[in-house]
C-alpha positions as CSV (number, residue, x, y, z in Angstrom):
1,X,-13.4,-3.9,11.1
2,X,-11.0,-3.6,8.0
3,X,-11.7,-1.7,5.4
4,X,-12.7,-3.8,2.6
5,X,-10.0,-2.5,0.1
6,X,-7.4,-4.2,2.1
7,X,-9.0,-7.6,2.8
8,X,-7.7,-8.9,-0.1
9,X,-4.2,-8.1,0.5
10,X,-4.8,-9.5,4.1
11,X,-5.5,-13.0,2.4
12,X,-3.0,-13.1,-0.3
13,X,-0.1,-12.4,2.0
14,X,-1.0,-15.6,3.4
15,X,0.3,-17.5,-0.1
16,X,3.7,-17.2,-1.6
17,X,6.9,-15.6,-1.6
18,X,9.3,-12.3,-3.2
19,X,9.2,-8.2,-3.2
20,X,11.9,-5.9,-2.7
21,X,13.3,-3.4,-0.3
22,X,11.3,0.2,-0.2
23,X,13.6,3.1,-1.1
24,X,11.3,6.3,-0.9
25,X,8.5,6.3,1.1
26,X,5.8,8.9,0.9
27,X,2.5,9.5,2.9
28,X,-0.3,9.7,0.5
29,X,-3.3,9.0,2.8
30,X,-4.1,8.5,6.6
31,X,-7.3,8.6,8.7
32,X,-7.9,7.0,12.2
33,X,-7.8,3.6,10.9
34,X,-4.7,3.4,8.2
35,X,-2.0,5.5,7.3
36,X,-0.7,4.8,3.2
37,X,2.6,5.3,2.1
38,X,4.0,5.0,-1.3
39,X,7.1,4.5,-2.5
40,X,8.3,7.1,-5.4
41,X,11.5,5.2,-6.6
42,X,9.3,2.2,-7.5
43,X,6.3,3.6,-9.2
44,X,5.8,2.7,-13.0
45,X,3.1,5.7,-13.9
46,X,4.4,4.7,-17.7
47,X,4.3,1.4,-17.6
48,X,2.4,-0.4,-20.2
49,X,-0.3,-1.9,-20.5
50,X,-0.9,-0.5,-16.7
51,X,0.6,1.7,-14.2
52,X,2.1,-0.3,-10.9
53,X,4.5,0.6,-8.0
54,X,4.6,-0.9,-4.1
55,X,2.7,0.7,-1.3
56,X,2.6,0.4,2.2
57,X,-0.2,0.4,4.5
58,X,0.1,0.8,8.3
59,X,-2.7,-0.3,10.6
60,X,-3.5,0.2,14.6
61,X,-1.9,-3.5,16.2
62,X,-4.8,-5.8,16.8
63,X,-6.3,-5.3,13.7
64,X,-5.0,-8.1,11.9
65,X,-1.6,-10.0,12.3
66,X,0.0,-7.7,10.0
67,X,0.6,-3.9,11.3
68,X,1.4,-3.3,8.1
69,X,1.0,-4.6,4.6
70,X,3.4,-3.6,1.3
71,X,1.8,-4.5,-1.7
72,X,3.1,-4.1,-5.7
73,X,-0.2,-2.9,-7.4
74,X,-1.5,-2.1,-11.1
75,X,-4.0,0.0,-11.4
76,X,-6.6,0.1,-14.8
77,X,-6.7,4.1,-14.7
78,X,-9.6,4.4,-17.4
79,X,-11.2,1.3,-15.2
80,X,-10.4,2.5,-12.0
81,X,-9.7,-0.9,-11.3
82,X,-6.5,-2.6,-9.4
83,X,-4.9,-5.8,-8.6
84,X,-2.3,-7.4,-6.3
85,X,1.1,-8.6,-7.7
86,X,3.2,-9.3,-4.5
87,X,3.2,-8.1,-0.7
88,X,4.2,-8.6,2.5
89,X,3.1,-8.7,5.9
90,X,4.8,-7.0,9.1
91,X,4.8,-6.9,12.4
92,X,5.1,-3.5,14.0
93,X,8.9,-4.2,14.7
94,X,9.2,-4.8,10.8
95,X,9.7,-8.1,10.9
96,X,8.4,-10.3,7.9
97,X,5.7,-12.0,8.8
98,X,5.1,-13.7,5.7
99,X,5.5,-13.1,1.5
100,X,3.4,-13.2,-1.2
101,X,3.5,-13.7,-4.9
102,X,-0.5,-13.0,-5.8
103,X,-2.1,-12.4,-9.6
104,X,-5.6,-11.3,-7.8
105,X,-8.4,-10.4,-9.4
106,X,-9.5,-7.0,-11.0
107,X,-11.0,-5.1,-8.0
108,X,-13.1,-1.7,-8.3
109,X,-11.1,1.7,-6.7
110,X,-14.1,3.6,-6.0
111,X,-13.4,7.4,-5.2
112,X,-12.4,8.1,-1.8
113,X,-11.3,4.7,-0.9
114,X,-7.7,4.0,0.6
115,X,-6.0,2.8,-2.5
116,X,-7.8,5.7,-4.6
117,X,-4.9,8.3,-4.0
118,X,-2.1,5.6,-5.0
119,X,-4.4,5.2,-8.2
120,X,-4.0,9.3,-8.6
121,X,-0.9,9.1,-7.9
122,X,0.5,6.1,-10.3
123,X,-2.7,7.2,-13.4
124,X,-1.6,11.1,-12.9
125,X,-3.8,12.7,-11.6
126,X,-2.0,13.0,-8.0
127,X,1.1,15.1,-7.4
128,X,3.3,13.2,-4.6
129,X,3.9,15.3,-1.2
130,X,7.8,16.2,-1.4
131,X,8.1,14.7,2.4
132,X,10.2,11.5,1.9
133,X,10.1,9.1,5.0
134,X,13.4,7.7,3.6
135,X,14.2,4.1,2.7
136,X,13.5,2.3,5.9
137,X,9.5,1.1,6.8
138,X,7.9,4.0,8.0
139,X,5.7,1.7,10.3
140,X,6.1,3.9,13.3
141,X,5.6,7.2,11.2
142,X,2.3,5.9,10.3
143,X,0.9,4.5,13.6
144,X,2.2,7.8,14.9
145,X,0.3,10.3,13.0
146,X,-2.5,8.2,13.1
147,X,-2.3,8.7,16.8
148,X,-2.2,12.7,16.1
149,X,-5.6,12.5,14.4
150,X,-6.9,11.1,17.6
């Protein structure tokens, strides 16, 4: 079952269209069942009224349709609250599936949740790991160190 932290981004890349092309990926949290990535050249941690940048989470196939999903976020640091602006869904090839254009609603981050760390990351209160996965999707990155956990 999905964690329910990325349910939401499951449904709202079923809506609209436009994001942009990853330049920096790095891996910010993985466990058995995701792997998240975030890309450093597009975070805002200044950005006013709230922080945002584009993350990237890989999934095990079968999951869902997508094996992975980028999403532009803004994160409420003081709320520890976050919301969708855009995403897209991939297949494990990293072919679009579909595009999104999404103004969800304010969902909690509680601690230890997947999207926590790109909240500590983007509020500053996480230091990103100096490991870029370069420009390109780092879909097989994630589903392979996802397999190293076991």
């Amino acid at each position: 079952m999905l964690p329910a932290s990325i349910k939401w981004l499951a449904a709202a890349l079923l809506i609209a269209p436009g994001v942009a092309d990853a330049r920096d990926w790095r891996l910010i949290s993985l466990t058995r069942e995701a792997a998240m990535f975030i890309d450093a050249d597009r975070m805002e941690a200044d950005a006013t009224p709230y922080p945002h940048g584009w993350v990237l989470v890989v999934m095990p196939p079968g999951r869902t349709r997508f094996v992975a999903m980028e999403a532009h976020l803004e994160f409420d640091c003081a709320g520890h609250r976050r919301h969708g602006l855009a995403g897209l869904g991939y297949d494990q090839a990293g072919a679009i599936l579909t595009e999104a254009a999404v103004e969800s609603v304010w969902n909690p981050v509680p601690p230890g949740t997947l999207f926590s760390r790109s909240e500590d990351a983007l509020c500053g209160r996480y230091v990103l790991p100096a490991r870029s996965y370069g420009s390109d999707l780092p879909i097989s990155e994630g589903l392979d160190a996802m397999k190293a956990l076991g």
